[in-house]
Every structure is written in C-alpha cells, then in structure tokens.
Backbone as CSV, one residue per row, in Angstrom:
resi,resn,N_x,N_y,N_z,CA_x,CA_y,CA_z,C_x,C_y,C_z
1,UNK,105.277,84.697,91.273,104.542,84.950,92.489,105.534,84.929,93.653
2,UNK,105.469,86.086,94.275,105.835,85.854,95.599,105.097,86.008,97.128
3,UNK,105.483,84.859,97.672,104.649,84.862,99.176,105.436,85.483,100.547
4,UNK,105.253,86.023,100.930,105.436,86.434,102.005,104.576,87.384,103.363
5,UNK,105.538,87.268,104.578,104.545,87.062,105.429,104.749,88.903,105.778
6,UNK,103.710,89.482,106.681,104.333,91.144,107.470,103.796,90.523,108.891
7,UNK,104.677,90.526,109.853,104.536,90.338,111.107,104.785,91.838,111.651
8,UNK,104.146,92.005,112.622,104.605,93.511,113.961,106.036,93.359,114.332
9,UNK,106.116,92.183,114.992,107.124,91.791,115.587,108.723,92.082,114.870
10,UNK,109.242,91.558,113.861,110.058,91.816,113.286,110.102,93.032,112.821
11,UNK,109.046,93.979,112.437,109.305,95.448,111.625,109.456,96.399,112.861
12,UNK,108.852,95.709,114.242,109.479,97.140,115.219,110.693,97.398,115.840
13,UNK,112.012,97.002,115.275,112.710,97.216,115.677,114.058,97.393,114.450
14,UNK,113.301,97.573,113.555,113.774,97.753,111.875,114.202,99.108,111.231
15,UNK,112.659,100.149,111.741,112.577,100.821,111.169,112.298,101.201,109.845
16,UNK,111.663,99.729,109.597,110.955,99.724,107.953,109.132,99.458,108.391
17,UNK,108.606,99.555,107.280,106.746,99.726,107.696,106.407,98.387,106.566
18,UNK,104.875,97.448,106.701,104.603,97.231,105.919,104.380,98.021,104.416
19,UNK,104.166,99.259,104.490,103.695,100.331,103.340,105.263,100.318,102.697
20,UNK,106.570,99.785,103.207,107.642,100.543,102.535,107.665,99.312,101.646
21,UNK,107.116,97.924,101.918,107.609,96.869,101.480,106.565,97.030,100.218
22,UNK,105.463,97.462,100.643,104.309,97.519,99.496,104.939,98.465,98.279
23,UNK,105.445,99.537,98.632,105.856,100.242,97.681,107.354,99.885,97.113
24,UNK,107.739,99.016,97.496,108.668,98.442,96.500,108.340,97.309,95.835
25,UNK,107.530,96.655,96.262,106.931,95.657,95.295,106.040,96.270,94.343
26,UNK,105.139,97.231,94.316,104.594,97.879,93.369,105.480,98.616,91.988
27,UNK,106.581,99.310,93.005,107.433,100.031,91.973,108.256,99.048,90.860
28,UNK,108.594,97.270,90.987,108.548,96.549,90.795,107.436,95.948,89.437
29,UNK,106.631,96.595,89.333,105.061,96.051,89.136,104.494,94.665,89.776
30,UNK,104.491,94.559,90.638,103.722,93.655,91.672,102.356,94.486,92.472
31,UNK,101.328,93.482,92.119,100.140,93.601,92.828,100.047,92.941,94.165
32,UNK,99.612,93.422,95.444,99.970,92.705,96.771,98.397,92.094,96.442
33,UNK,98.015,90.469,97.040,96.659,90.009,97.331,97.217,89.187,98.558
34,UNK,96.116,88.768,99.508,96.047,88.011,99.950,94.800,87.074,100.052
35,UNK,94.863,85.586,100.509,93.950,84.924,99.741,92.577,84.658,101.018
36,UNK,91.701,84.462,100.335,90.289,84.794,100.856,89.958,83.072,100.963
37,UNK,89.716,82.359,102.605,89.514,81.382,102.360,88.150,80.903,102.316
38,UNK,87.174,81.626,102.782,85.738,82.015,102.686,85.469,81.858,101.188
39,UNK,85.817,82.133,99.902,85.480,82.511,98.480,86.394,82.050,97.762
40,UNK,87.521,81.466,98.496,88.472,80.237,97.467,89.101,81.177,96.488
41,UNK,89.861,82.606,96.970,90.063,83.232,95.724,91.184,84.532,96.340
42,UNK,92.216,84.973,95.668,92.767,85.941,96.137,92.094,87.481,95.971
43,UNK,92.572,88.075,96.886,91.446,89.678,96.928,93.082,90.477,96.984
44,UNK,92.983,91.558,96.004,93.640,92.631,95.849,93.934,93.697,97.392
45,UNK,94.689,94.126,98.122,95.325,94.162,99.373,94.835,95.809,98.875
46,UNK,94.378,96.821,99.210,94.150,97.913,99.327,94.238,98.744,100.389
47,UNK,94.315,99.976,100.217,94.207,101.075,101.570,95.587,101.065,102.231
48,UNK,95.098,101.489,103.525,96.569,101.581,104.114,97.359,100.190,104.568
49,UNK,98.338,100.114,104.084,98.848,98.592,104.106,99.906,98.225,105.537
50,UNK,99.572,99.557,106.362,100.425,99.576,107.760,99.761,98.718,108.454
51,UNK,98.637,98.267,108.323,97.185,98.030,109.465,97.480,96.322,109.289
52,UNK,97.690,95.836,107.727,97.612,94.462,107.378,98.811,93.868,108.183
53,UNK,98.385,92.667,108.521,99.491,91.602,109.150,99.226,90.224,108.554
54,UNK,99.987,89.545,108.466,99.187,87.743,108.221,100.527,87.863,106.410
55,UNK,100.052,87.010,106.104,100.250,85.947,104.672,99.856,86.846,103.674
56,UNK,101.136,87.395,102.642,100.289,87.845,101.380,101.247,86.984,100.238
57,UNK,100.909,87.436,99.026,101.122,87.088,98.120,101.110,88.541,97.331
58,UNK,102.316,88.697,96.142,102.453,89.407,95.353,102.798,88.667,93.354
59,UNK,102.209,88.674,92.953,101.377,88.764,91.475,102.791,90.182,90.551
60,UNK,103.290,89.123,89.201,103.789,90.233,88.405,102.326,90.779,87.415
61,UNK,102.351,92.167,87.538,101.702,92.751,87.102,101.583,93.341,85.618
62,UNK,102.908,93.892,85.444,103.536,94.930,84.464,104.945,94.237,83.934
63,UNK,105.511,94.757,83.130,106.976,94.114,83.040,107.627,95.336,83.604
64,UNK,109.086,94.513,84.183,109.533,95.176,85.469,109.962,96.577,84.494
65,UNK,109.770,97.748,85.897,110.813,98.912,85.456,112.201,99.319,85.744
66,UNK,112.774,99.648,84.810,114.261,99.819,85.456,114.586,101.249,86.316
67,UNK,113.208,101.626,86.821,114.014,102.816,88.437,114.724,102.070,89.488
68,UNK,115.518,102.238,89.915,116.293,101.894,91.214,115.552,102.727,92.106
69,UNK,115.497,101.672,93.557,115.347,101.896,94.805,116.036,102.228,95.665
C-alpha cells in the first residue's frame, strides 16, 4: 500500500497533473482509493482524477508489469 497526498499547490508549478500520477500508478497495477470516513471503508477513486485533492491511498492490484515509463 501506498499513501499519498495530491495537493494544487505543489503540482502548479511542476508541470505534472494529478491524472499523470494516476496513470503511473495504474500502469504499475495499482488501484487509487481513498478512504470514506462516513462508511469506515475505502472507495475506488474514479473519473477524472485532475478534480481530486486530499489523502489517497494506492492498493497492488495485478503483479507488476515490466513497461517502462
């Protein structure tokens, strides 16, 4: 499992997006969730992942693939 955070602040002056980080953790096989404190339970991170900010967590999914990034 890995936790990590997507702040605005740090990615605007980068030139990287939350969506670039998503798609390397996916290509990876990592599932992005973040956790639901209402229902005591992590929820699967969907849609456009530019919009999300706050605390996620990424889940191995698959066993890793060997494409380079």
């Amino acid at each position: 499992m890995i936790c990590f955070e997507v702040s605005e602040l740090p990615f605007a002056g980068t030139g990287f997006s939350p969506d670039m980080i998503r798609e390397l953790l996916k290509a990876y096989g990592y599932d992005i969730c973040s956790f639901d404190l209402c229902e005591e339970r992590f929820r699967q991170v969907e849609g456009d992942f530019s919009r999300f900010h706050g605390d996620f967590f990424a889940f191995h999914a698959r066993p890793e693939s060997s494409r380079e990034i």
